[in-house]
N, C-alpha and C positions, 0 to 999 in steps of 0.2 A: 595691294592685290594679294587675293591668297595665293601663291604660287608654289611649287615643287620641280625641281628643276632636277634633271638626268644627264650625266656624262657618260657617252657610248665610252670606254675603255679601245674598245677595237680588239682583232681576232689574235693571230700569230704573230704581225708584225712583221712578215717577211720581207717586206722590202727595205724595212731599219734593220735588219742586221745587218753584222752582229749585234749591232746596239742594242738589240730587243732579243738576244741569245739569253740572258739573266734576268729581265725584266721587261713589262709588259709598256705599250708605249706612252703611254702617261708618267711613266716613273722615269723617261729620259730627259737626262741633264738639258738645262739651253739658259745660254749666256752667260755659261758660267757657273751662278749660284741658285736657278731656279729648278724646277721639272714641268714637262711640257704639262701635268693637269693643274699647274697655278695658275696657267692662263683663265681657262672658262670657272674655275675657282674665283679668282679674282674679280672677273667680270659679273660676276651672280653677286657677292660680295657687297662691289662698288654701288650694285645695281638694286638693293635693299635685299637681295633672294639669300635667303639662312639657309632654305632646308635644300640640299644637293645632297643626292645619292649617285655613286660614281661606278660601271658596271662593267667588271672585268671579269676574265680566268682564266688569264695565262700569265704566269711568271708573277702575281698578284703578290708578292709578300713583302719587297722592298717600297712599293704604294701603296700598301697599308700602313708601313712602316713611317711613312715621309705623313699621308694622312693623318695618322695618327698624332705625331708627334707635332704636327702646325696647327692644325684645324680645331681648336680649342675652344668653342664659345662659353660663357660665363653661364651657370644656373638662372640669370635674369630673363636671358632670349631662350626662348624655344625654337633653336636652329641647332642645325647639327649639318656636319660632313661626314658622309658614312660611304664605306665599299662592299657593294651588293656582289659576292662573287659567285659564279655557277655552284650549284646546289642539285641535287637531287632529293625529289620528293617522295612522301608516297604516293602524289599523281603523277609525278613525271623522273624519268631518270636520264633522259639525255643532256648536255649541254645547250648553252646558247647556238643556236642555228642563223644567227645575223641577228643585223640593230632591231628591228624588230620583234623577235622571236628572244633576245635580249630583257627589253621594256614589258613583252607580255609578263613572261615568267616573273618579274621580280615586282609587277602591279601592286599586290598584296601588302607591299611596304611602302611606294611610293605614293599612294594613296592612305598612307596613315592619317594624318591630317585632313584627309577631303581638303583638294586644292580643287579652284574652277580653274586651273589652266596649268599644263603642263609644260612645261618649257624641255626641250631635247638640243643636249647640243654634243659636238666630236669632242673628244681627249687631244686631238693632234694637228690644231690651228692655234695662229697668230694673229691675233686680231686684237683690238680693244674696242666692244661695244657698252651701250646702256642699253638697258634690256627692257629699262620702263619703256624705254620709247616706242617697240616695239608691241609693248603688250598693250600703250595707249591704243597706238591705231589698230590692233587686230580687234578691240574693240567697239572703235571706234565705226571700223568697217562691218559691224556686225558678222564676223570673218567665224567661222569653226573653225582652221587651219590659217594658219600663217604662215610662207615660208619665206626666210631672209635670203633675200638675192641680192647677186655683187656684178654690176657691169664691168664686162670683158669684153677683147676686141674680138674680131675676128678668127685670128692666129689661135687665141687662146680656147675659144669656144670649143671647139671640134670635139676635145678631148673631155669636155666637162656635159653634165647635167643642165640644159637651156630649157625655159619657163620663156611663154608666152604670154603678157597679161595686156588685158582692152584698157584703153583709157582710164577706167574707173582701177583700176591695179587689181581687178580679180585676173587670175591665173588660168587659162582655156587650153594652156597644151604644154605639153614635158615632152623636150625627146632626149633620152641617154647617150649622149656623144654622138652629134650629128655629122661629126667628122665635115670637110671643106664640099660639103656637095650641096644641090638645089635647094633640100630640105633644110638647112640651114639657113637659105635666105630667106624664107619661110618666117623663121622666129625671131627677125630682129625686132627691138622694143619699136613700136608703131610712137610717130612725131619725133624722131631722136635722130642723132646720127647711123646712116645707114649701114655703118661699122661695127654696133653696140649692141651686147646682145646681154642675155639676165641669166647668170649663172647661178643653179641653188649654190649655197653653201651649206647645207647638210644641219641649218638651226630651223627647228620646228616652234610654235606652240599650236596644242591642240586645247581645244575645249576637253575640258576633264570624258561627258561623257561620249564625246567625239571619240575619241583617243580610243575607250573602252569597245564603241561597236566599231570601227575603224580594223581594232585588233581580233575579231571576234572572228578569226580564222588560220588558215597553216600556214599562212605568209610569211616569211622569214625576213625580208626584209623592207627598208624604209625607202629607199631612193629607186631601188630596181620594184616593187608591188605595193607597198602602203599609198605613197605620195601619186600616184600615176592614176591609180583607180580613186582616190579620192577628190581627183581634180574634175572627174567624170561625172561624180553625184552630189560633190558639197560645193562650201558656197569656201573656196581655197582662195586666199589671197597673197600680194608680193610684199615684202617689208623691201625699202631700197637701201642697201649699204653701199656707200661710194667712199669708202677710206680703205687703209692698209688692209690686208687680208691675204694671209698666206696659207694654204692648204701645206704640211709639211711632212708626210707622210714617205716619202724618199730620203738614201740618203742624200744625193745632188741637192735636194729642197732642203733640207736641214742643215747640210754644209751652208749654203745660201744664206738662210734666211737668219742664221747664226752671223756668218761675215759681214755681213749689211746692217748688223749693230754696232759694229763699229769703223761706221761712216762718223763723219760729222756732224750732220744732220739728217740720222736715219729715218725712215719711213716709219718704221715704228718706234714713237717714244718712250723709251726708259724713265725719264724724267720725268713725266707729266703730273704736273700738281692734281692732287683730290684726288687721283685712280691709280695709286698704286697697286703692284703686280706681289704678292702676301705670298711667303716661303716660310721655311724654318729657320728659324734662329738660331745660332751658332756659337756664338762668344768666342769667336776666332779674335787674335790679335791682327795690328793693323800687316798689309803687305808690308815688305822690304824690298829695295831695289837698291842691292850692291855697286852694280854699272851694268845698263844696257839702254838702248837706243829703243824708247817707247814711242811705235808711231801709228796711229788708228787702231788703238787696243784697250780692249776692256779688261781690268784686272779686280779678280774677284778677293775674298778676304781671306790673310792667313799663308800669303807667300812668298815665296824668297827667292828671288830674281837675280841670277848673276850671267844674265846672257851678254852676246853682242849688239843682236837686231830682235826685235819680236815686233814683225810689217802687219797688220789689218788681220787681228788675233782677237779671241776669246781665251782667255785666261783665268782657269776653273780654280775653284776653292782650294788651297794648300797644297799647291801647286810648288813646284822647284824647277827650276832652269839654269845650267850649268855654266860656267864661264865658257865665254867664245864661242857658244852657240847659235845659231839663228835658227828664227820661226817664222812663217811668214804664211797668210793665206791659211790658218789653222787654227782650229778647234777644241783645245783642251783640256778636261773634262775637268782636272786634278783629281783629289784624292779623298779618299772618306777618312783618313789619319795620317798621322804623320808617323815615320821610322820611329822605333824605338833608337836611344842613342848610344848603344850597343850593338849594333844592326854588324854580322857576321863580316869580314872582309872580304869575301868570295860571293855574297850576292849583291845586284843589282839593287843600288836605291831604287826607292818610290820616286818617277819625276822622270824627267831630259836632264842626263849627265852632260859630260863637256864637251866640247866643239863638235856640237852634232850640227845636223842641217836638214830643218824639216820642211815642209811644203806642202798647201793643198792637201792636207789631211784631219781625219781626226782622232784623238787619242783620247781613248774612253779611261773612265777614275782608275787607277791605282794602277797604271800600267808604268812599268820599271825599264826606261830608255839606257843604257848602256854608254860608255864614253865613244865620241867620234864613230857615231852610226847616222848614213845618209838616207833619208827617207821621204821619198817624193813618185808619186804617180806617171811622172812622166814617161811615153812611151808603154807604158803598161795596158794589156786587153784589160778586160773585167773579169778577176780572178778572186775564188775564196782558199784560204789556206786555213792553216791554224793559229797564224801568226800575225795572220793579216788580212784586209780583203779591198778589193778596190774594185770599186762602181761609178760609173760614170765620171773620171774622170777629178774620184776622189779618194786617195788611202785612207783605211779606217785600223787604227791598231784596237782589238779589245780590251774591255776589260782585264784587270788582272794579268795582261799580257806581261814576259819578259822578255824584252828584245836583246842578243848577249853586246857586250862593246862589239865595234868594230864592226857591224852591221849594214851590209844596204841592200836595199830594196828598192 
């Protein structure tokens, strides 16, 4: 199928900071050695789709950077991964005003090739789908819109976007977070458990020129005006996802959805033969583990491990951890280089020095841990400093942070 596929980037990012203080939310680290836009990368990829255009403008230059340097196709395919970022024109001067108002402005390009079907998906989920599969039945259904939906319980519903669809899986009603009230029981999926309800997930395909009179107004966005009024006069249908699927757009979600890779048997597989998850390539050498007590942890490439414990951890690229330290329940990110090995005696390496003790946090790249510094959330409100911030019950040190020796928080 001729398709063209769009990654929303998203706005400020305000609820990933700090994490998104230097970079926009596609360009944040996860699991270690990837960034959150190789996921829908990947999955366009796996799923035959070349031409992705990815649509950002804020903090845009280390996702061009990461873009750039992975996304390589060969002169034989005419595919390409590109970043559409806010522009002014001589028609227009403002930025992006939502997903919407996004996809219009940057039409010009993503109809280079005249695609019949536009595929729309977020920068900041976990999931692994095939996308043919979807675009089978939106055809199949004779469908102008397709939207992919994810059964959720009850609990979960309140807070998300709920689709109604008849037997036949067309879609007859949206309400935006019906919260635990009447209307709610309203839209559970008809013949299913009376528990089960059809969450968008924020993946579109629109007919090429669906998409076109669709956008043919000020409407700024997709979820709150595109989708709502489209269910009203076209013929909009349900794709059913019933696997993994993490919206990760917090940091509580993203600490989450990070530690639960390394379960045993995570919900989302890393391993999975034929769909791999495509990053950049690094020619790091292999990790080192001098002595520490490795237990439900992922260790990335290029590190040198001289801790005590490191407990149900993400352990990012060229990473250092010092004797007799523990980490547990944490996040981090490593580092984009390694010390030079002349590094001053008065500052802080790159890394966790010695007998620190960390917790339920996360530590973004190239941030310089200090010896015997304690740092864990516990008891802590939700506070931002300069040194550090803690939301919900999770510490985030930033970027480029240096925390001195002998430190606790």
């Amino acid at each position: 199928m001729n398709v063209a596929a769009v990654i929303l980037g998203g706005g400020e990012g305000k609820r990933l900071q700090p994490l998104t203080r230097d970079r926009c939310k596609p360009a944040v680290p996860l699991a270690g050695k990837y960034r959150l836009v190789d996921i829908p990368v990947s999955n366009c990829i796996n799923s035959g789709i070349r031409r992705i255009d990815i649509l950002t403008q804020f903090n845009s230059v280390s996702l061009h950077q990461h873009v750039q340097d992975t996304y390589l196709f060969d002169q034989f395919h005419k595919g390409y991964v590109r970043i559409l970022a806010a522009q002014q024109t001589p028609g227009r001067e403002a930025w992006f005003q939502g997903t919407a108002d996004a996809v219009r402005q940057s039409l010009r390009y993503i109809l280079d090739f005249e695609p019949e079907h536009v595929l729309v998906l977020s920068g900041d989920q976990l999931y692994r789908m095939d996308f043919r599969l979807v675009l089978e039945e939106h055809v199949r259904n004779n469908a102008e819109v397709t939207i992919c939906t994810k059964p959720v319980s009850r609990q979960a519903a309140g807070a998300l976007g709920i689709m109604q669809a008849d037997a036949q899986g067309r879609i007859v009603r949206f309400v935006e977070k019906p919260g635990n009230s009447p209307v709610l029981d309203e839209l559970r999926e008809p013949g299913t458990d009376p528990e089960r309800f059809l969450a968008s997930m924020g993946i579109y395909v629109f007919n090429t020129q669906v998409l076109l009179e669709v956008l043919d107004n000020d409407c700024k966005d997709f979820g709150k005006n595109i989708i709502p009024a489209a269910i009203e006069n076209r013929s909009v249908y349900r794709y059913l996802f019933d696997d993994y699927w993490r919206d990760i757009g917090t940091i509580r979600a993203f600490w989450e959805a990070n530690i639960e890779l390394a379960d045993p048997l995570p919900k989302f597989n890393l391993y999975q033969t034929g769909k791999p998850l495509y990053t950049h390539m690094r020619y790091l050498p292999p990790s080192k583990i001098n002595c520490c007590d490795l237990n439900r942890a992922l260790l990335s490439e290029g590190c040198i491990i001289s801790g005590h414990r490191i407990l149900n951890s993400i352990i990012g690229i060229r990473a250092k951890v010092g004797e007799n330290t523990v980490i547990e329940h944490t996040v981090m990110m490593g580092a984009d280089y390694f010390d030079p090995p002349d590094l001053p005696d008065n500052q802080v390496p790159i890394g966790i020095g010695r007998d620190c003790f960390i917790r339920n946090a996360i530590i973004d790249k190239n941030a310089r841990i200090g010896d015997g510094c304690y740092i864990t959330p516990d008891g802590k409100a939700d506070t931002v400093t300069d040194t550090y911030t803690v939301s919900d019950g999770v510490i985030v040190i930033p970027k480029n942070a240096v925390i001195p020796s002998g430190t606790r928080i």
